[in-house]
C-alpha positions in Angstrom: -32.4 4.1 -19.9 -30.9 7.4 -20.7 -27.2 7.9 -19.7 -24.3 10.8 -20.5 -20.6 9.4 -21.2 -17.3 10.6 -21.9 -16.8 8.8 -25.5 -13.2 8.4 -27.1 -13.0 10.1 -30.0 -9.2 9.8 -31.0 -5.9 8.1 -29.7 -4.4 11.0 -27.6 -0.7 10.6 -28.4 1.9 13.6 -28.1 0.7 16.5 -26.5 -2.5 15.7 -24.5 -5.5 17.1 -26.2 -9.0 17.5 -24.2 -11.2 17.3 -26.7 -10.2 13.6 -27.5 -12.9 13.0 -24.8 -16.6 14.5 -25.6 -19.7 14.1 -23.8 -22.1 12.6 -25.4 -25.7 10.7 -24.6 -25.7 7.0 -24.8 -28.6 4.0 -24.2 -27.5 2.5 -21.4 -26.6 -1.9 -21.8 -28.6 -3.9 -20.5 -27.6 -6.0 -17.1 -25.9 -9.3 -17.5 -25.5 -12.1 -14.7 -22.3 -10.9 -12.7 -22.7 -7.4 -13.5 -23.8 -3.9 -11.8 -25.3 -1.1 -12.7 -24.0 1.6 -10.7 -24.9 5.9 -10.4 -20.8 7.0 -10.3 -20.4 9.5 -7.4 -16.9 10.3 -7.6 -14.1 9.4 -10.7 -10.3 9.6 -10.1 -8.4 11.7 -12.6 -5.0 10.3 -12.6 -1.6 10.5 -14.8 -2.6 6.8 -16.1 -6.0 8.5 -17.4 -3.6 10.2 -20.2 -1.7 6.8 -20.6 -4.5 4.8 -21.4 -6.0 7.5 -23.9 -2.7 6.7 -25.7 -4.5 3.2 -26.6 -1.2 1.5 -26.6 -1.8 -2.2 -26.2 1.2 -2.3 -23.9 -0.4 0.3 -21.3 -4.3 0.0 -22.5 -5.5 -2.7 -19.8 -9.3 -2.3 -19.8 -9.3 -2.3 -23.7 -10.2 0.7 -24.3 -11.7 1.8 -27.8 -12.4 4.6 -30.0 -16.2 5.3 -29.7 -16.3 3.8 -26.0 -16.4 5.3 -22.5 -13.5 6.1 -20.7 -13.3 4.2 -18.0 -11.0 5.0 -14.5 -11.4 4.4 -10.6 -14.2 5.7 -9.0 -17.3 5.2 -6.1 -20.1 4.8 -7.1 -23.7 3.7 -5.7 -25.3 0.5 -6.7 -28.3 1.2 -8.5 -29.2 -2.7 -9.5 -27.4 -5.8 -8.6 -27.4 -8.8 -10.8 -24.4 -10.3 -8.4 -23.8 -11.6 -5.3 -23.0 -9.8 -2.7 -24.1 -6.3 -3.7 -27.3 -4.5 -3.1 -28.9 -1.4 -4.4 -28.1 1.5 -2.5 -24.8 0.3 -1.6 -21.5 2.1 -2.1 -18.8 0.6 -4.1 -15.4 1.8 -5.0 -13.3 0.0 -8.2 -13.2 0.6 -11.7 -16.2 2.0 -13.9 -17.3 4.2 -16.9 -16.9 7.8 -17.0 -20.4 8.4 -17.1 -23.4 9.1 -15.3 -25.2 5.6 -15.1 -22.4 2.4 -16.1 -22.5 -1.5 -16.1 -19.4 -2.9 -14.4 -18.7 -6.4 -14.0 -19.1 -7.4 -10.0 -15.4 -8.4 -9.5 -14.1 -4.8 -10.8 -15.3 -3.4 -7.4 -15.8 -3.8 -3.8 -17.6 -2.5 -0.7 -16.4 0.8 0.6 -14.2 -0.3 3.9 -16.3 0.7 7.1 -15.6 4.0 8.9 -14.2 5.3 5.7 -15.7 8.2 3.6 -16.1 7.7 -0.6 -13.6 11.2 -0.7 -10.6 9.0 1.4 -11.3 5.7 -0.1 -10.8 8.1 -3.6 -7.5 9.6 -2.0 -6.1 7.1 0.4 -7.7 3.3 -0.3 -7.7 3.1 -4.3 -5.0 2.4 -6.1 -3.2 5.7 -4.8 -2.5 4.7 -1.3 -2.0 1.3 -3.1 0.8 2.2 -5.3 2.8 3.9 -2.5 2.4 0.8 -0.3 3.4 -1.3 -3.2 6.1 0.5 -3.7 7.4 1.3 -0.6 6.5 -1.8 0.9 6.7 -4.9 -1.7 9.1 -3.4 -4.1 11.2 -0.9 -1.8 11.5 -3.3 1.8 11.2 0.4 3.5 12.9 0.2 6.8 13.3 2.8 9.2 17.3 3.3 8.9 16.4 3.9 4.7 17.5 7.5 3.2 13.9 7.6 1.0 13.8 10.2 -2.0 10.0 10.8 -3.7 9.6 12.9 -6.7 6.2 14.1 -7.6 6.3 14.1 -3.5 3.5 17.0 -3.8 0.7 14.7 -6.1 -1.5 12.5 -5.1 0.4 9.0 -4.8 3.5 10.6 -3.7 2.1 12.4 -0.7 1.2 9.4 0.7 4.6 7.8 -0.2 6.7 10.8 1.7 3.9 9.7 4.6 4.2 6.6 4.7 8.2 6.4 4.9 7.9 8.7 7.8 5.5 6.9 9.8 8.6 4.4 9.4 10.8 6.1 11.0 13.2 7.2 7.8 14.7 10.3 6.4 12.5 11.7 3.5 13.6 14.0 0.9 10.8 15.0 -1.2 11.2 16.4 -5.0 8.2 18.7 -6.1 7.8 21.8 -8.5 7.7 25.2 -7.0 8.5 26.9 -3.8 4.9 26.2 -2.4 4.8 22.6 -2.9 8.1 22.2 -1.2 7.1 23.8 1.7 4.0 21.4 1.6 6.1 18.4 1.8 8.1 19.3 4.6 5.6 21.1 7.2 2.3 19.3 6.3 4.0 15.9 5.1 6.8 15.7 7.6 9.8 15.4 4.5 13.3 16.4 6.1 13.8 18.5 3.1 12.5 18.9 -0.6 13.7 20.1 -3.4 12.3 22.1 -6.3 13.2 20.1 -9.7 12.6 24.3 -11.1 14.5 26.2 -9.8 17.4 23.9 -8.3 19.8 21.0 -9.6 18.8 18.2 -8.4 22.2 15.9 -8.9 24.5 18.5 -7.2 22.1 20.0 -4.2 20.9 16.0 -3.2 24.8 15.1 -2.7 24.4 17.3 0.7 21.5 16.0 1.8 22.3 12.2 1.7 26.1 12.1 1.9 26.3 8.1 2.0 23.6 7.8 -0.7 19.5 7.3 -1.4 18.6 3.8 0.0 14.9 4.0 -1.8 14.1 5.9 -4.6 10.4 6.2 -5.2 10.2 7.4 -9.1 7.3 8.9 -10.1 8.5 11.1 -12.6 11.4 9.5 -14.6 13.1 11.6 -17.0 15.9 13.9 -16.1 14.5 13.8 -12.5 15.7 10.0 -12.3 19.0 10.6 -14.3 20.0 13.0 -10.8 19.1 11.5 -8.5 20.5 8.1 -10.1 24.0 10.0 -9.6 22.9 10.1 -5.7 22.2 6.2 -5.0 23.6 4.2 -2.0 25.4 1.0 -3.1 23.2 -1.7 -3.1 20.0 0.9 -2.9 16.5 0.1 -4.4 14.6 2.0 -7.3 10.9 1.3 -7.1 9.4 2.9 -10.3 5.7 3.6 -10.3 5.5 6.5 -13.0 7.3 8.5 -15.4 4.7 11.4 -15.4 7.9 13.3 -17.7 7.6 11.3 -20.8 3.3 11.1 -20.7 3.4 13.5 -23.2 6.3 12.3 -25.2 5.7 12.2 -29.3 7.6 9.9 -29.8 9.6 6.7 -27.7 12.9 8.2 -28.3 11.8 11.7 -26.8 12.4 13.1 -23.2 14.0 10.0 -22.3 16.6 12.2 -20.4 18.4 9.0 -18.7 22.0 9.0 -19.3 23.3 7.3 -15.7 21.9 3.8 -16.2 24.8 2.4 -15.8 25.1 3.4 -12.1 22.7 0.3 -12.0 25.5 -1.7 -12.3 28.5 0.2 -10.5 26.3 0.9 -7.1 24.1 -2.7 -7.7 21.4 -0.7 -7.4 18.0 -2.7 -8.0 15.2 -1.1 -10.2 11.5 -2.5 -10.9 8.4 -1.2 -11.8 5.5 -2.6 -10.4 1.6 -2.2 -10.2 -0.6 -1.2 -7.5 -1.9 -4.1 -5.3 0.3 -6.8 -5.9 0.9 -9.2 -5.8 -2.6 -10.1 -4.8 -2.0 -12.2 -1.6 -0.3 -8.9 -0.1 -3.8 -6.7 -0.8 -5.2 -7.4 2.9 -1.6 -6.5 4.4 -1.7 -3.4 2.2 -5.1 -2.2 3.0 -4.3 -2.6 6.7 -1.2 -0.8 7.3 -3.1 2.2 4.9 -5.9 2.2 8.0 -3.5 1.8 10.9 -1.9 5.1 9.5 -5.0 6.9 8.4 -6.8 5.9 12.0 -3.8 7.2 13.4 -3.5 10.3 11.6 -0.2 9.8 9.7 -1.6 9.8 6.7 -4.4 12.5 6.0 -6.7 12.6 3.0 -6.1 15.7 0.4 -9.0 15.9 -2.4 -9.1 18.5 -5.1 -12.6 18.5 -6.3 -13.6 19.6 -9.7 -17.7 19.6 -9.9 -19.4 18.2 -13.3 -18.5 14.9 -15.3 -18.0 17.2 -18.3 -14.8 19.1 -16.5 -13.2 15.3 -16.9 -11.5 15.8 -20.1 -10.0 19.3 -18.9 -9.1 18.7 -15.4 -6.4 16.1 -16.5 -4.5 19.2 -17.8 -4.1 20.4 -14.5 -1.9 17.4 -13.8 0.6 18.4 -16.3 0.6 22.0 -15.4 0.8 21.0 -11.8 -2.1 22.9 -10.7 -4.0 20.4 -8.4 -3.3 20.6 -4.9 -4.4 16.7 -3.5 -5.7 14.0 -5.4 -7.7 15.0 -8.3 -11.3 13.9 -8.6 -14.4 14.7 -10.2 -17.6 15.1 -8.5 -20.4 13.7 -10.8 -23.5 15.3 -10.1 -26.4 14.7 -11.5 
């Protein structure tokens, strides 16, 4: 069978370069015992999509390879079934190729939740909605009386994050890039405030905002975004790291690093840990359902921007780093 994937040509390290990706047509493996083939509908670009093209063994999870598909989060329609469970026809959302026909092993997916569309299980029910609940949830122990701080609060992940903290009950202050994506997170998101890491300082303007300190930082940015507002903590506050966006594109480890304050961690006891989306595993179900009790009740909404055509993959992650996608960045396959 005749398929079209995005191949890795190169370890992308430095500067993200598109054409580390190229389309190319591929014969398509054939189907094991435990495995799917799948038609990919709909594939989530995401900052991680540069990480892993850095084939770092420390960040390279799927083992990813020069001369293989990129692979990523996506829905996708089950074309044959050679597992349990799954049927053709049926819609499935979980990891896959970045191609137009792939072979996934059955426990890399799952049946779309019912009632929910493949464009929110892309933006609110993958690992997105995941990672702010992790973090907010697991890693942070959000409570209503917190003073919550989200940079990247216009993208994807942290959207949901400033949402989800105000569904809680606490005081948000968002951190985004520009004028418009400020006023984004505070009339469409509900933030009490936002600031613009562009144009403003960060360290001295958050002081007046939270006078007895952050409670929860949500980090998705690191850099010299984290070194500010570390200057801002509450004693005894909680850092819950989820990206450092800032230092995707660093040449080298010693680059960008832009954190001075870590000491803070120590005079304000504040607590810091990274974590990954969905665990631990036992807390998945919990997860899954207080995403649903919000979406159903409209406090958190789904934001797509759609790119058509599997070949505008390699391109479109670009518009993370220039912070030109408004919503979560996907690409719609076609045909």
């Amino acid at each position: 069978m005749n398929n079209e994937a995005l191949i890795i040509q190169y370890a992308s390290r430095g500067e993200y370069k598109s054409d580390c990706l190229k389309l190319e047509a591929r014969e398509v493996p054939p189907l094991h015992d435990g495995q799917l083939l799948v038609q990919p509908l709909l594939l989530s670009i995401d900052p991680t999509s540069r990480n892993w093209l850095k084939l770092e063994p420390q960040s390279n999870v799927f083992g990813l390879e020069i001369g293989r598909p990129m692979m990523g989060a996506g829905v996708a329609r089950v074309i044959e079934s050679r597992a349990e469970g799954f049927q053709p026809g049926q819609l499935v959302s979980g990891m896959m190729g970045w191609e137009r026909i792939s072979v996934v092993p059955a426990q890399f997916v799952q049946p779309l939740i019912e009632g929910v569309s493949p464009e929110a299980h892309m933006t609110v029910f993958s690992h997105i909605g995941l990672a702010a609940a992790t973090g907010l949830m697991e890693v942070g122990q959000l409570r209503a009386d917190d003073v919550v701080v989200v940079s990247g609060a216009a993208g994807a992940t942290g959207s949901i994050a400033v949402e989800m903290a105000v569904a809680h009950g606490a005081r948000v202050i968002g951190i985004a890039g520009g004028a418009e994506k400020c006023r984004f997170v505070v009339e469409e998101l509900g933030a009490d405030a936002c600031l613009d890491y562009r144009s403003q300082d960060i360290e001295a303007e958050l002081k007046p905002l939270c006078p007895e300190g952050v409670t929860l930082y949500f980090d998705n940015v690191g850099g010299a975004v984290l070194d500010a507002v570390l200057m801002n903590m509450a004693l005894n506050s909680r850092i819950a790291v989820c990206g450092q966006i800032a230092l995707y594109n660093s040449t080298n480890r010693n680059d960008g690093q832009g954190v001075r304050n870590l000491m803070e961690l120590v005079f304000r006891r504040i607590r810091m840990q990274g974590f990954i989306a969905g665990e631990p595993a036992e807390r998945l179900p919990e997860y899954i359902g207080e995403l649903k009790r919000l979406f159903d009740a409209g406090k958190i909404r789904s934001r797509a921007h759609i790119v058509p055509g599997l070949e505008s993959a390699p391109g479109a992650i670009e518009l993370l780093f220039a912070g030109k996608n408004t919503g979560k960045l996907i690409i719609e396959v076609g045909q």
